[in-house]
BADO-889596 format. One record per residue (C-alpha): residue in three letters; x, z, y. Coordinates in pm, whole numbers, padded with zeros to 5 digits, always signed. Layout:
REM residues N
AlaXZY...
END
This chain:
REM residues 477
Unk+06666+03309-03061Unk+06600+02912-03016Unk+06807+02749-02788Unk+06512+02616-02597Unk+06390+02970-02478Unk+06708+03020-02370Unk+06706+02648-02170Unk+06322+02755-02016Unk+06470+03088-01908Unk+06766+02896-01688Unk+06454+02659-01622Unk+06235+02893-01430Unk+06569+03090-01250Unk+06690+02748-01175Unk+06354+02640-01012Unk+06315+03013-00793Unk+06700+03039-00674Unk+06615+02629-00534Unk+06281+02749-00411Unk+06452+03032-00204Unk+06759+02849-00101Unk+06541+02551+00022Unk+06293+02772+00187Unk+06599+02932+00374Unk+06745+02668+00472Unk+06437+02480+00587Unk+06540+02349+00898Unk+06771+02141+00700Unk+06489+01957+00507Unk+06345+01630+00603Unk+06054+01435+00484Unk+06111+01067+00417Unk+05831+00875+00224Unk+05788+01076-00092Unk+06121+01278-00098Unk+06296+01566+00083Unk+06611+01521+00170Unk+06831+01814+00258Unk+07092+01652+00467Unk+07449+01867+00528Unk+07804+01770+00636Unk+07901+01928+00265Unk+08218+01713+00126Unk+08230+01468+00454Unk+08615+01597+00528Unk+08740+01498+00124Unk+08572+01190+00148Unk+08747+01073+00497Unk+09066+01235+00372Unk+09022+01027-00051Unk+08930+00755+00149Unk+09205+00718+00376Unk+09507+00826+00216Unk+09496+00605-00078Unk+09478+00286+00089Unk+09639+00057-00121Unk+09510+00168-00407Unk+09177+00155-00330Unk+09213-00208-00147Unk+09314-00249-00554Unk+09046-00108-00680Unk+08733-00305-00466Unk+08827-00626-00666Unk+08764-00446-00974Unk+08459-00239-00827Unk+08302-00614-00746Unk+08394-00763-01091Unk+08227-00468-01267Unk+07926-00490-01038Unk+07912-00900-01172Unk+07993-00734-01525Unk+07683-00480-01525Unk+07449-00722-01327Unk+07489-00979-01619Unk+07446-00713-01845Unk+07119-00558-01740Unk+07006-00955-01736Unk+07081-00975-02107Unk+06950-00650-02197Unk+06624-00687-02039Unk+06586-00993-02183Unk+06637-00874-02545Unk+06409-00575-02475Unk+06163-00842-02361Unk+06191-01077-02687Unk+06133-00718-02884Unk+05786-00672-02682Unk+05699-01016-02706Unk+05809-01052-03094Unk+05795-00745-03259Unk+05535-00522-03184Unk+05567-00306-03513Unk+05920-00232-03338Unk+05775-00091-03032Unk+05521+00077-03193Unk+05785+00296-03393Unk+06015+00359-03063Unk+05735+00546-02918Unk+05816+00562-02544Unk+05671+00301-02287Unk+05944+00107-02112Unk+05931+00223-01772Unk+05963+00640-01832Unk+06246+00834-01634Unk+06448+01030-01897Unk+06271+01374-01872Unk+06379+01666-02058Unk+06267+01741-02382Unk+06166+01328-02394Unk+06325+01322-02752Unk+06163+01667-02893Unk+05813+01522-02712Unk+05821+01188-02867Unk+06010+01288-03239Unk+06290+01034-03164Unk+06480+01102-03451Unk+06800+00898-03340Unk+06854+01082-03084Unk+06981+01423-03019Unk+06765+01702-02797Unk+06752+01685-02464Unk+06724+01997-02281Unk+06725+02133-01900Unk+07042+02257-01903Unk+07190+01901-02036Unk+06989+01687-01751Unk+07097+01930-01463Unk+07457+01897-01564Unk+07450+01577-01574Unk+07220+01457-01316Unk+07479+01695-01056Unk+07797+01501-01245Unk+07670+01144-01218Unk+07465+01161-00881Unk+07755+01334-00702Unk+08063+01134-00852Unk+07829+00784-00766Unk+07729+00879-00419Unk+08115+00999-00337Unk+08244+00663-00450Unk+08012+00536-00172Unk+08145+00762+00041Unk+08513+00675-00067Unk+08513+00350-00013Unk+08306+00322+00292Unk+08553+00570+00472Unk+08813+00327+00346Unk+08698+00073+00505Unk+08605+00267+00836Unk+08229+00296+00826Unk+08129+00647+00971Unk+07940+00916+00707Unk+07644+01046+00895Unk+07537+01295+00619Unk+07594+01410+00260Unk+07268+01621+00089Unk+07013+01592-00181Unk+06730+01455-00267Unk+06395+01595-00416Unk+06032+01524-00514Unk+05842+01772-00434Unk+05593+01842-00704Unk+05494+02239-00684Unk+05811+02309-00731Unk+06120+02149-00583Unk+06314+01901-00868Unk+06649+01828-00824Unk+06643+01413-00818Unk+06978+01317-00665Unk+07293+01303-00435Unk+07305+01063-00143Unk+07558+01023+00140Unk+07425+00849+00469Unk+07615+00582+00567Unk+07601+00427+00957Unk+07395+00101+00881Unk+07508-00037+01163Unk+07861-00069+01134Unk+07769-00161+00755Unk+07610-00475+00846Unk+07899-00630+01061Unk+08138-00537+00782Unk+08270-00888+00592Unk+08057-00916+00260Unk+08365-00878+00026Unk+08358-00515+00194Unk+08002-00435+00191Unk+07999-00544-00182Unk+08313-00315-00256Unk+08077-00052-00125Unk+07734-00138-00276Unk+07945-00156-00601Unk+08168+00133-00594Unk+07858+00389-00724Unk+07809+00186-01031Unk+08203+00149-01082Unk+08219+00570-01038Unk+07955+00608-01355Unk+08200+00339-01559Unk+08481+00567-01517Unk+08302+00855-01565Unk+08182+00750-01845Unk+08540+00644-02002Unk+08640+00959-01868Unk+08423+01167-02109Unk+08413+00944-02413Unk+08809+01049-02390Unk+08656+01433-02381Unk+08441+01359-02644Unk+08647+01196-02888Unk+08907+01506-02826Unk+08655+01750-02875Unk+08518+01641-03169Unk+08786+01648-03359Unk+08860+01984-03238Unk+08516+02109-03327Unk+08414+01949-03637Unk+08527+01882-03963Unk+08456+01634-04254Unk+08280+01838-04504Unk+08014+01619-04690Unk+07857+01270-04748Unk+07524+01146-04632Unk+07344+00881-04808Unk+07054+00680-04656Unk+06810+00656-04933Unk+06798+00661-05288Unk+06850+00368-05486Unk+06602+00098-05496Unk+06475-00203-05685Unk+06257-00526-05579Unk+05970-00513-05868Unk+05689-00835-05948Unk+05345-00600-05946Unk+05244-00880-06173Unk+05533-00699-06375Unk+05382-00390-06363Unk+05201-00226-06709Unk+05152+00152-06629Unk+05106+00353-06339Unk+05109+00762-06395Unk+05073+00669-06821Unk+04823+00500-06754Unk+04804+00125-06891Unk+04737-00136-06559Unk+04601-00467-06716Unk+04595-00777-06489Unk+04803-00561-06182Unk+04748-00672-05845Unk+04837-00473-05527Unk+04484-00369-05481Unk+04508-00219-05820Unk+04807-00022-05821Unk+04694+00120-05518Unk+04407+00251-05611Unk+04602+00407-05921Unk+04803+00608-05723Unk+04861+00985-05648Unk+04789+01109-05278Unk+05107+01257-05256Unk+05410+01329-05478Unk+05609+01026-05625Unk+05405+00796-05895Unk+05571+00672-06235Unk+05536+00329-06274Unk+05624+00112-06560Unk+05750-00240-06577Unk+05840-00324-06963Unk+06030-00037-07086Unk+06167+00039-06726Unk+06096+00317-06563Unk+06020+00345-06164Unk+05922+00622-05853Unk+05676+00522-05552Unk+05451+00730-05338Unk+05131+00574-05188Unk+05236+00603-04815Unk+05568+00391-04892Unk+05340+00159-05088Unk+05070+00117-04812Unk+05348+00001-04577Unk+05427-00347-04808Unk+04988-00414-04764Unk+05146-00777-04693Unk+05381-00811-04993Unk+05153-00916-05253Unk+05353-01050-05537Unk+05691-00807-05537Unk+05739-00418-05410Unk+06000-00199-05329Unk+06004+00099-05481Unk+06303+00379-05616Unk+06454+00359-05940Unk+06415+00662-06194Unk+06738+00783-06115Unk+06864+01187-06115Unk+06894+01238-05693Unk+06518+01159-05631Unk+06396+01328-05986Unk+06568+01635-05858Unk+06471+01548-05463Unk+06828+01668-05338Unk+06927+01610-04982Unk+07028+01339-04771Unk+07361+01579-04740Unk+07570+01619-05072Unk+07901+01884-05031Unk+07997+01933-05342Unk+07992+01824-05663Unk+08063+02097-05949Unk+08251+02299-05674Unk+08473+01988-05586Unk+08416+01929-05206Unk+08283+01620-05117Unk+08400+01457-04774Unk+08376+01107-04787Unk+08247+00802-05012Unk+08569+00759-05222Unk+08598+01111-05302Unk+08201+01095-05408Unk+08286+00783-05638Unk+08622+00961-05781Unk+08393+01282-05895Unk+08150+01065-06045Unk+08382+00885-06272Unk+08484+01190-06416Unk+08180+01239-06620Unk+07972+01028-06831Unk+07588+00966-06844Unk+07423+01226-07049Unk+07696+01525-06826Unk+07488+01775-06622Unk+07650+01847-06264Unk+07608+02121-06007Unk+07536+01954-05657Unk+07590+02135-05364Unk+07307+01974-05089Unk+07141+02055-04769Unk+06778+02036-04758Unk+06548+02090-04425Unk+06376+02358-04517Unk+06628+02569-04755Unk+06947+02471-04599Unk+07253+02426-04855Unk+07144+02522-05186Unk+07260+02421-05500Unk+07107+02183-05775Unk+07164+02120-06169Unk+07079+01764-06249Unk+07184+01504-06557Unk+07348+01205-06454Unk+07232+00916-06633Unk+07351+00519-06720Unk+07416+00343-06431Unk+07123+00049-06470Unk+07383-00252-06378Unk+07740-00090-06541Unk+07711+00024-06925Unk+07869+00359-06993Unk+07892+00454-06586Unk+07757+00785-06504Unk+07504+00759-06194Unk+07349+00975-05911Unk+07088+00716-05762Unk+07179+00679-05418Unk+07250+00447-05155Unk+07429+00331-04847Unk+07296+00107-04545Unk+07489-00089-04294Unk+07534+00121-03953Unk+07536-00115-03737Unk+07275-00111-03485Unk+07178-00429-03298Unk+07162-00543-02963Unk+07341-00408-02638Unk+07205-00042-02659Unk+07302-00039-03006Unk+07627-00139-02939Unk+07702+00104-02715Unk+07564+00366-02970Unk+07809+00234-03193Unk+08055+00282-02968Unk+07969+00619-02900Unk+08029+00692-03245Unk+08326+00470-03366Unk+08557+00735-03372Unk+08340+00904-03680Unk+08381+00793-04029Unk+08057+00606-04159Unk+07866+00807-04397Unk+08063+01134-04343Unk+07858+01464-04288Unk+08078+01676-04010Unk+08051+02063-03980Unk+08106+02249-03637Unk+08337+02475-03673Unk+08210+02698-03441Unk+07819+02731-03481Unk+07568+02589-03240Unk+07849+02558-02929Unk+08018+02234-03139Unk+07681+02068-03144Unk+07562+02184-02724Unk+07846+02080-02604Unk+07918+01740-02843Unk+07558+01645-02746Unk+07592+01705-02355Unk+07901+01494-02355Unk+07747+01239-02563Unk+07424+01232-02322Unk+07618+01228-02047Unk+07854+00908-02149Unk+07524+00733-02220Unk+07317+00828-01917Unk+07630+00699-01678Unk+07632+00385-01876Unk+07259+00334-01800Unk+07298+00438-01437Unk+07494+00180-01356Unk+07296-00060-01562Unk+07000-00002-01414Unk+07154+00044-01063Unk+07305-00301-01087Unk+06971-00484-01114Unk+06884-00709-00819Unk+06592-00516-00685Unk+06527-00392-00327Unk+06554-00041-00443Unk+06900-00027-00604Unk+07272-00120-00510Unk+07238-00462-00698Unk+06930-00546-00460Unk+07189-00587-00141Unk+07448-00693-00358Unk+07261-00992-00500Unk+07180-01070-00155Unk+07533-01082-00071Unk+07608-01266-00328Unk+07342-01529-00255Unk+07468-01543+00119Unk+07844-01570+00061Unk+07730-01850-00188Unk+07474-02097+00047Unk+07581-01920+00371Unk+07173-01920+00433Unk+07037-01631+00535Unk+06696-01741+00495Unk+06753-01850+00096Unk+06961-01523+00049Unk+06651-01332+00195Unk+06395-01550-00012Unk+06598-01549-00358Unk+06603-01147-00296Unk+06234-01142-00198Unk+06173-01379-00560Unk+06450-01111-00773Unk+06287-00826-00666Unk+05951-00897-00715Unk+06023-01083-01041Unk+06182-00784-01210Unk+05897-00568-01079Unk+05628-00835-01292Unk+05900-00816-01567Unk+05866-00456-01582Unk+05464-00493-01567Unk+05454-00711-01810Unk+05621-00477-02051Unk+05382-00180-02017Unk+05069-00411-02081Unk+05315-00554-02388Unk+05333-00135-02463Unk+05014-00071-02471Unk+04883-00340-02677Unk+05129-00316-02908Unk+04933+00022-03006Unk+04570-00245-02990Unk+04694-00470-03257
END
């Protein structure tokens, strides 16, 4: 059985056992603008007793709690400024991506919108980790405000009640009042310490993950990015498909091609592979093409994954390229390679000449850069430094490796983007106040602190407009 029946099953008892522990416990609900809040005295006594026991250490820990605020505040800037030059610039970019800019991550948002480059998100993955992150973040509110001896009114939940009752977040109420007359190094420490929380948390379990992948999977393949490729002149080109192409243009060629399946084209005595759909996307390079050479891994159409190689297992790029020299063009080779459909099966090809080394045996595929750009990217990158580039890794024990890897990895990357987002200088969020702050402590005006907060807030709000329309017209063009 799929995982996913499994994840709708813990779906719908989730949703009931809420329903009827809510509905029980009614008197502790409270409407407030569009959420219930269930407010309790749950966790009140480890808070007071975190908060004041560890003084010194946590008198420490508010200087770096405010410089990570600064840190995450700067960085939020800079990445919504290079999602913003992507909208503006590259349209074709956010075309591919999919997903409008302002959409709360949902489960099943990957499965929904085929995002490839990410891994599934399920239920059972934004549960955990909504309960992990909002709870750790709200307690480090909690922490810190008890260390500095403002009162905790109430600790609960939050929830939007749509039908059914959904789970949005953990809050602890803190007494406003005696917030307000703190000093605004204090009140910072405060706002900040949430945001701080998810940073450690998320340290925390790229430790975990690291740890467990290398107790759960091993190396136990290569995987190649594409098969090899050549830039071609069309004006080059003399047969498409055996048939002779006088006076080619890209009009031409087009026209000459199969629907589907790869296309034999001919440039002098050279032989090369194309399919119409891969040609249709170069409609503005009208003088030179990309297209595959004729080489034995896209003839034969093996997979992105290659094990082994005449029973010699494969595990990384040198191993691939010490195989290979063992044999000359002209050899025929057994390769062991996974394919979506069929899974690992095995495949008899010949290796032939490779085109730019006389006498070298060669397979026909090819390796790309990593490296993904931007901050996002970076912290992708991150998230996977610890693998070997180009290395195919096997759980070693079935589908649990892979749950659990890609829960740990979701919920690194979610706390990240928590207190990204939470950092940004809007009324809503921590950075909202803290901006304020910082603003106030800076002119020691309250009326430019509250006018520069007014302007931050409501030009983040038009930033965030302005990418939708930038969204949807990205799908006009």
């Amino acid at each position: 059985m799929s995982f996913l029946i499994y994840d709708l099953i813990f779906l719908a008892v989730f949703l009931v056992s809420l329903s009827i522990f809510l509905y029980t416990r009614k008197h502790n609900l409270k409407r407030e603008g569009l959420l219930f809040l269930y407010k309790a005295t749950w966790g009140i006594r480890l808070i007071n007793y975190v908060g004041n026991r560890y003084k010194r250490t946590f008198k420490f820990l508010s200087y770096i709690s405010i410089a990570t605020g600064y840190l995450l505040m700067i960085g939020i800037f800079y990445l919504i400024y290079s999602i913003a030059k992507i909208y503006i610039f590259n349209p074709d970019i956010v075309r591919a991506i999919k997903v409008p800019p302002i959409l709360p991550l949902i489960p099943y948002l990957p499965q929904i919108f085929k995002l490839d480059f990410l891994p599934p998100f399920y239920f059972t993955y934004w549960i955990i980790i909504l309960a992990v992150i909002a709870i750790t973040h709200e307690f480090a509110h909690g922490i810190f405000a008890a260390h500095n001896k403002v009162k905790i009114r109430t600790t609960g939940f939050g929830f939007f009640p749509f039908f059914l009752p959904i789970f949005l977040a953990a809050f602890v109420e803190l007494d406003e009042k005696v917030m307000a007359k703190k000093k605004k190094f204090t009140q910072m420490a405060i706002l900040s310490a949430g945001t701080f929380s998810n940073v450690l948390t998320a340290i925390l379990f790229f430790g975990v993950l690291v740890l467990f992948f290398f107790m759960a999977f091993s190396p136990s393949g290569i995987i190649f990015d594409s098969y090899a490729t050549s830039t071609i002149a069309i004006s080059g080109i003399s047969m498409v498909n055996g048939i002779p192409l006088n006076n080619a243009s890209y009009n031409n060629l087009l026209e000459n091609l199969n629907e589907t399946g790869l296309n034999e084209i001919k440039v002098g005595s050279k032989e090369y592979l194309t399919t119409k759909e891969i040609l249709e996307k170069q409609k503005d390079n009208q003088k030179n093409i990309l297209v595959y050479n004729s080489a034995p891994a896209i003839k034969e159409k093996i997979g992105s994954i290659i094990t082994e190689i005449n029973g010699v297992k494969i595990d990384n790029i040198d191993k691939l390229v010490e195989e290979l020299s063992r044999y000359s063009p002209g050899d025929e080779v057994i390769i062991k390679t996974k394919l979506e459909e069929e899974g690992f099966i095995e495949k008899a090809l010949v290796l032939e000449e490779h085109p730019g080394k006389p006498g070298v045996a060669w397979l026909g595929i090819g390796f790309i850069n990593q490296e993904r750009p931007g901050i996002m990217g970076k912290i992708v990158n991150t998230l996977s430094s610890f693998k070997k580039p180009h290395v195919y890794y096997e759980p070693k024990f079935n589908g649990i490796s892979l749950f659990i890897y890609n829960l740990l990895w979701w919920l690194i990357l979610i706390s990240i983007s928590v207190a990204l987002i939470n950092m940004l200088p809007v009324g809503i969020f921590d950075g909202g106040r803290f901006f304020y702050l910082t603003v106030l402590g800076l002119t020691g005006s309250e009326k430019t602190a509250r006018r520069l907060f007014v302007f931050s807030t409501q030009f983040f709000l038009f930033i965030l407009l302005l990418l939708m329309v930038l969204w949807v017209f990205s799908f006009v063009r």
